[in-house]
Structures are given as structure tokens and as C-alpha cells.
C-alpha positions as CSV (number, residue, x, y, z in Angstrom):
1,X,74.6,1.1,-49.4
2,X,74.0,-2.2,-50.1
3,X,70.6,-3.3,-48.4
4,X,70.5,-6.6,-49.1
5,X,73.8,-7.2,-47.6
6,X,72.9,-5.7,-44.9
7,X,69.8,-7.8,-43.7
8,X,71.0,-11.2,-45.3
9,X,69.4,-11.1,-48.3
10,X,71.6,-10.3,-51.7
11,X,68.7,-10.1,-53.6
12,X,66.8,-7.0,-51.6
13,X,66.4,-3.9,-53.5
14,X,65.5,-0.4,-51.7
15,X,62.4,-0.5,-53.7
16,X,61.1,-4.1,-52.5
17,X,62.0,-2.6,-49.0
18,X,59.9,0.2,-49.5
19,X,56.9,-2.2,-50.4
20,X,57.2,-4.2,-47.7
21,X,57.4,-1.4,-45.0
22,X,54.6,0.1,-46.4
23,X,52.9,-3.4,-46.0
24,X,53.9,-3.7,-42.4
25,X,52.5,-0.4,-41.7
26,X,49.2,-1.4,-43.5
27,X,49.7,-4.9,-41.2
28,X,49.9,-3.4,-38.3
29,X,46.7,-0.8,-38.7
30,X,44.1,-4.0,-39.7
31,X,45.7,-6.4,-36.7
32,X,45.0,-3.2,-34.3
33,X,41.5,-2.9,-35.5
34,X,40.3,-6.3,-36.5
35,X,43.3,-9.2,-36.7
36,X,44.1,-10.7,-40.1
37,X,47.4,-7.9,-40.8
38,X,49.4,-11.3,-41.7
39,X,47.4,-10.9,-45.0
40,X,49.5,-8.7,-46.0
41,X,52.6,-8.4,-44.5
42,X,53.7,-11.9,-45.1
43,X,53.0,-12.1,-49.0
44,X,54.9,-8.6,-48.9
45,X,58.0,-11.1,-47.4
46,X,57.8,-14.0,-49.6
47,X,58.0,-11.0,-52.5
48,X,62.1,-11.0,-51.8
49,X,63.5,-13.0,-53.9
50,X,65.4,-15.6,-52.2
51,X,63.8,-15.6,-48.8
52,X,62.8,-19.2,-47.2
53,X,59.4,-19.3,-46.7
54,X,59.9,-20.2,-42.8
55,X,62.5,-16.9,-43.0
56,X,59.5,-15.1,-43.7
57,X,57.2,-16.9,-41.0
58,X,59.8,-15.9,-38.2
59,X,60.6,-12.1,-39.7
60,X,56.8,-11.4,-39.8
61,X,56.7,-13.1,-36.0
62,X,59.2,-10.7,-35.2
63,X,57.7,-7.5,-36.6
64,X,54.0,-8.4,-35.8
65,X,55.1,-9.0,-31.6
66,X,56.1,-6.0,-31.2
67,X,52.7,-4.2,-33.7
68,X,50.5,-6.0,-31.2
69,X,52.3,-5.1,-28.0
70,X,51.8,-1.6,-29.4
71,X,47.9,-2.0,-29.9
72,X,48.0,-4.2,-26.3
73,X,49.3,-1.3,-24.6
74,X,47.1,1.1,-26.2
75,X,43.6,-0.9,-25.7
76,X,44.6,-1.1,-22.2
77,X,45.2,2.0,-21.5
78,X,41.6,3.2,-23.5
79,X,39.2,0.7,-23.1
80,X,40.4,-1.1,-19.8
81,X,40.0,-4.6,-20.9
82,X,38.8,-7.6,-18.4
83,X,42.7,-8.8,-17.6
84,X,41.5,-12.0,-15.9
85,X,40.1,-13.4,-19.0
86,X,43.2,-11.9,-21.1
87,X,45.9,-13.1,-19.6
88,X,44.9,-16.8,-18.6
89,X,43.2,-17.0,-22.4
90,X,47.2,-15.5,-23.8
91,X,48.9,-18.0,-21.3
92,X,47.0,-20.7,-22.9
93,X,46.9,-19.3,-26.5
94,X,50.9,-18.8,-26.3
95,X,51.2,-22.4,-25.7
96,X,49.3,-23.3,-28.1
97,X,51.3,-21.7,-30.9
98,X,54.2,-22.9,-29.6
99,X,52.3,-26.5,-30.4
100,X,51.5,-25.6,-33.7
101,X,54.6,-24.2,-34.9
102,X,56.0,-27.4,-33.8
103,X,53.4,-29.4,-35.7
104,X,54.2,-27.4,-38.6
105,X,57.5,-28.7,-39.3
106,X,55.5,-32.0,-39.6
107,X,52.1,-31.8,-41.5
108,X,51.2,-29.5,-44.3
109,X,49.0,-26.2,-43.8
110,X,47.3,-27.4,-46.6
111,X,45.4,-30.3,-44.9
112,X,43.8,-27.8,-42.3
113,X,42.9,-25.1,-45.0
114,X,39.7,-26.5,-46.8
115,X,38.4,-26.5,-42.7
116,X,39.5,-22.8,-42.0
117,X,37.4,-21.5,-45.8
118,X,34.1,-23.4,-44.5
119,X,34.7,-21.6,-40.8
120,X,35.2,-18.4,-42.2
121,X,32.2,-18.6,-44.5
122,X,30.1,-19.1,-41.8
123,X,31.6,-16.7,-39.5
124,X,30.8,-14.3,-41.9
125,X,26.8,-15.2,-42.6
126,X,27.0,-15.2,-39.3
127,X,28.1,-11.8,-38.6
128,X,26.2,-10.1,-41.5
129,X,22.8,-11.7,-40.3
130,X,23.1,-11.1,-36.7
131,X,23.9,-7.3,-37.2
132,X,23.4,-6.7,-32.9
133,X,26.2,-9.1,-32.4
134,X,29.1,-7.2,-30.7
135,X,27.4,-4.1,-30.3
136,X,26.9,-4.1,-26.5
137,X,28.9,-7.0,-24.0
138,X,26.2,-9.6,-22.6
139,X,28.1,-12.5,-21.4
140,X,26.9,-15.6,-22.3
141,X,28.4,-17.5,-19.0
142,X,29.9,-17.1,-15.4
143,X,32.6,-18.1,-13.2
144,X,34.8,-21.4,-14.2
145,X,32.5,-21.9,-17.3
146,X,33.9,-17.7,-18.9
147,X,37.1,-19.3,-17.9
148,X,36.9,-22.7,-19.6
149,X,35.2,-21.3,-22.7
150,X,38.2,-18.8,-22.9
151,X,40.8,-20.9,-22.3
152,X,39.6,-23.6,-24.6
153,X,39.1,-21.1,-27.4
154,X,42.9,-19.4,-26.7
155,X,44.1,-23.0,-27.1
156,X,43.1,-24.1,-30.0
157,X,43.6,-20.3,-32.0
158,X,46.9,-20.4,-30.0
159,X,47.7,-23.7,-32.3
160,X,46.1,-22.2,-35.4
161,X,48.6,-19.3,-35.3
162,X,51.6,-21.4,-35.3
163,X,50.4,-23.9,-37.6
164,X,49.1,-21.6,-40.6
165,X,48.8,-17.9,-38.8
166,X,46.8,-16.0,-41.4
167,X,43.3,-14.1,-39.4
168,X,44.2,-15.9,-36.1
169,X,43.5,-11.7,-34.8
170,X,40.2,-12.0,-36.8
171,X,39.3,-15.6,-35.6
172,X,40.5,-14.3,-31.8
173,X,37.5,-11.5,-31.9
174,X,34.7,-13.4,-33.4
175,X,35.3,-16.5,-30.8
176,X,35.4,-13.5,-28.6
177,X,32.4,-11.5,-30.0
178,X,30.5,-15.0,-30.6
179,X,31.0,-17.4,-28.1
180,X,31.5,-15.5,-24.9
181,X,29.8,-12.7,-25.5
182,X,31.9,-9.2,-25.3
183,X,31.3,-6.4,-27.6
184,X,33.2,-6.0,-30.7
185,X,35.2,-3.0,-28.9
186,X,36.0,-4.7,-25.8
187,X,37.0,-8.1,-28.1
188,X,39.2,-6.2,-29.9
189,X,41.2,-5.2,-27.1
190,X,41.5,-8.3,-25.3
191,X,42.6,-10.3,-28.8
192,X,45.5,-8.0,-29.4
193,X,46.5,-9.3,-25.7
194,X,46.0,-12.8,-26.9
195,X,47.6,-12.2,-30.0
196,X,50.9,-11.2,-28.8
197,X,50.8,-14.1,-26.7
198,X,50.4,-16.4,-29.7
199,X,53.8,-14.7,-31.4
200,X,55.9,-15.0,-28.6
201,X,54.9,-18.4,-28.6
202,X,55.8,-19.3,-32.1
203,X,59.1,-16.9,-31.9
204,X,60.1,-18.8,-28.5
205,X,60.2,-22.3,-31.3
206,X,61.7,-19.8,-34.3
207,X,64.7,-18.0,-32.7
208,X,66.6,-20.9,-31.6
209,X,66.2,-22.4,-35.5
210,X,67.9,-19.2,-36.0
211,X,65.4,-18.1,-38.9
212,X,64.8,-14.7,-37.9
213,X,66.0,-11.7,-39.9
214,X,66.8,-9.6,-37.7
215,X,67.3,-6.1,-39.1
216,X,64.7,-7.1,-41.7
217,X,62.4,-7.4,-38.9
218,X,63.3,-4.5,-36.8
219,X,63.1,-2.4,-39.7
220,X,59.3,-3.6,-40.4
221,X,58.6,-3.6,-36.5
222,X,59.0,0.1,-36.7
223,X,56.2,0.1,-39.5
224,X,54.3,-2.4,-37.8
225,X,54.1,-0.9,-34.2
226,X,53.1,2.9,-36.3
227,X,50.5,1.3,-38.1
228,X,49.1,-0.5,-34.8
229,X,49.0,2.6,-32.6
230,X,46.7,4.4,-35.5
231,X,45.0,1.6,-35.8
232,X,43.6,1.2,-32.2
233,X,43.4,4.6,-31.2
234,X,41.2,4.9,-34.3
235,X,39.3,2.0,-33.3
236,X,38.6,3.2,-30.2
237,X,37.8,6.3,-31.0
238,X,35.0,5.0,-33.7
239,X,34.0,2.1,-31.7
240,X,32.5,-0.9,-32.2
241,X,30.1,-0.4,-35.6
242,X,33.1,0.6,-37.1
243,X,35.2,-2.6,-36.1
244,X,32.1,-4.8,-37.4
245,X,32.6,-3.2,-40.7
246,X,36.8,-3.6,-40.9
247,X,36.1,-7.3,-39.6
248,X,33.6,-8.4,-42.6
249,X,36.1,-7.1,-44.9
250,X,38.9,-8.5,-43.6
251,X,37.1,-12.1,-43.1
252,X,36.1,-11.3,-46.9
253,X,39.6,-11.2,-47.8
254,X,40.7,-13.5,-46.0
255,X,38.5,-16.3,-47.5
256,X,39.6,-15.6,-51.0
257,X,43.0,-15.7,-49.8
258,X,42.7,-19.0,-48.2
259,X,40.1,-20.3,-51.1
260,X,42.7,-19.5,-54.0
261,X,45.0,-21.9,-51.6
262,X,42.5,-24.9,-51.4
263,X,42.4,-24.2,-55.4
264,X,45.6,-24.3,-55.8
265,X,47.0,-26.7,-53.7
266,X,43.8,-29.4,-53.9
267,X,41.6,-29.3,-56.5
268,X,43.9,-27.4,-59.2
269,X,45.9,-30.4,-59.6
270,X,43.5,-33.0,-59.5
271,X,41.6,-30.9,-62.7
272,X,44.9,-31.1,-64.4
């Protein structure tokens, strides 16, 4: 059986397949624990020869929406999330993406990037020097203000996701963790909430473009919603010391990732 036939893509092998399920099982655990899964299952896409990059974008869209309404499900059922900050915060967030999808056919990723590295580098001083962050929920405001500072936040990550995407999960749970207070548990489960939001919203802009593989992505939304159920149950079960720990790595990672980019894309050339 040809495979790359099947899904569109003539220059598929079984054994590039194989890769990238095993990627979007990998995905789908670190988005369940921490965010950032987009770190590795959309370099696993762009591996196929001959795939458009915004082919790739909508395929990983289409596995990771269904991975997080796994991990959704799952959080909710565990750790009973606060659904009237959720669901206003993945209302507004889901918009947002929608934006910046939109806004991505029109300005480069690149210009935003350099912005994302210096965030992320603090985040992570951040995190590593304020080691009682995240491990109990103090909220740091009440009534409209919670609301506000939720919605604001869902907006703008909302935008980030459509626009570039990589650690918008990780990004959801510090802003979470950081600016309204909840521990890194209970942050956890309301991001994955959020984060589905914020892929339906840039699907809703992909889908008509018609740039989804579908098979392709139902294949790796098998892989994806496996690796997200293990990933929060474990989460859960290990609790919130043990999500700190997955979310410096990932925010790690995900800062070399994005650095190499700046490199490559800003100061590389200008070097010669």
C-alpha cells in the first residue's frame, strides 16, 4: 500500500510515518502535562518531503484539537477545574487565534520571535527563583478584575497561537501560574481548556483554505489523543512539583528552539 498516495503526499514513506506518529504521541504527553507539544510534532511534519509549511500548520491543528480535548476531558473529570474562568478565558483565547492566523498570512513570525526568546528567558528566572510559585492556588484578584486579567491574558496567547503556535500551552500555564495566581496543577488543567479553544480557532481560518490533511491528521490525532490521556492522568497523579519540573524543561527547549530561529532568520544573515 502506497501511503503517500493515500494522505496526499507522494513522497511519504511508512518509515517517516512511523516518526511522526511517534512524535505526536510524544506531542500529545508534554501538551497534557505542561504545553509546548508543537515542539515536536510540527518539525516531525515539515520532515515529509514535499509538505507546505501551512499544510503542516493546519495537519498539526487538526491532530493537536482533538490531543487537548482528550487532556480537557480528563483534567475535568480529576481535578475539577474553575469553569467560569475557563471557558470565558477559551471564548476569548479562540478568537484570538482566529486573529492571528489571519495576521499570519500577512506579517512574518519572524518579527515577533526575538520578543517571545526575551519572555521566555524571564519566565524561566522567574520560575527557578520563585520555587513556591504554583505550589498552592492564592489568587491574586477578585471578581471582574480575575475576569479581566483572564480574559486579557486568553486574548493575547489566543493571537500568539495563530500567529507562530510553538509553547502557547506553556505560555497559557505560567500567565496562569504567575499572574492570577492558581497552582501549577489547577493551571494545567484550565490551559488544556484554553488551548483547545485556541485550535479550533485557527482550524475554523484553516479548513476552508482547504490545507488540512485529513488522514494525515486523523492518523496522528490517534497518537496525539494516547499520548494526552497519559500525560494528564500522570500529571495528576504526581501533581504539581512534578509539573514545575516538565515546565522548565520544556521552556528550556523551547528557547533554543526559538533562539536558533532569531539566529537564523536575523542575525545569521546580517554576519554573512
Amino acid at each position: 500500500m502506497d501511503i503517500g498516495a493515500l494522505v496526499g503526499l507522494e513522497q511519504l514513506t511508512w518509515g517517516t510515518l512511523v516518526l511522526i506518529i511517534i512524535a505526536a504521541f510524544g506531542a500529545g504527553w508534554i501538551d497534557a502535562v505542561v504545553g509546548g507539544g508543537g515542539l515536536l510534532q510540527l518539525p516531525a511534519l515539515l520532515l515529509i518531503p514535499g509538505i507546505a509549511p501551512v499544510q503542516a500548520l493546519a495537519t498539526n491543528k487538526l491532530a493537536s484539537v482533538f490531543g487537548t480535548a482528550t487532556s480537557s476531558v480528563t483534567y475535568y473529570r480529576r481535578a475539577k477545574p474553575d469553569l467560569r474562568t475557563a471557558l470565558p478565558m477559551a471564548l476569548v483565547a479562540l478568537a484570538g487565534s482566529f486573529a492571528g492566523a489571519a495576521v499570519a498570512t500577512l506579517l512574518p513570525a519572524a518579527v515577533f520571535k526575538p520578543i517571545i526568546v526575551v519572555a521566555l528567558v524571564a519566565v524561566a528566572f522567574f520560575t527557578v527563583f520563585r520555587p513556591a510559585m504554583g505550589t498552592v492556588t492564592r489568587l491574586r484578584f477578585d471578581g471582574h478584575r480575575h475576569h479581566i486579567a483572564a480574559g486579557s491574558a486568553g486574548l493575547v496567547i489566543g493571537f500568539y497561537d495563530g500567529l507562530i503556535g510553538p509553547g502557547t500551552g506553556t505560555f497559557l500555564v505560567i500567565t496562569l501560574v504567575a499572574l492570577l495566581g492558581y497552582d501549577f496543577l489547577q493551571s494545567s488543567a484550565k490551559a488544556k481548556i484554553v488551548n483547545f479553544a485556541t485550535n479550533a480557532g485557527a482550524l475554523l481560518l484553516f479548513i476552508p483554505h482547504g490545507s488540512v490533511l485529513w488522514l494525515l491528521g486523523g492518523i496522528l490525532a490517534v497518537a496525539n489523543v494516547a499520548g494526552s490521556y497519559l500525560g494528564s492522568r500522570m500529571a495528576i497523579s504526581r501533581g504539581a512539583s512534578f509539573i514545575r519540573v516538565v515546565f522548565l524543561v520544556v521552556v528550556t527547549v523551547l528557547i533554543g528552539k526559538l533562539g536558533i530561529d532569531v539566529w537564523n532568520e536575523n542575525l545569521a544573515p546580517l554576519l554573512g
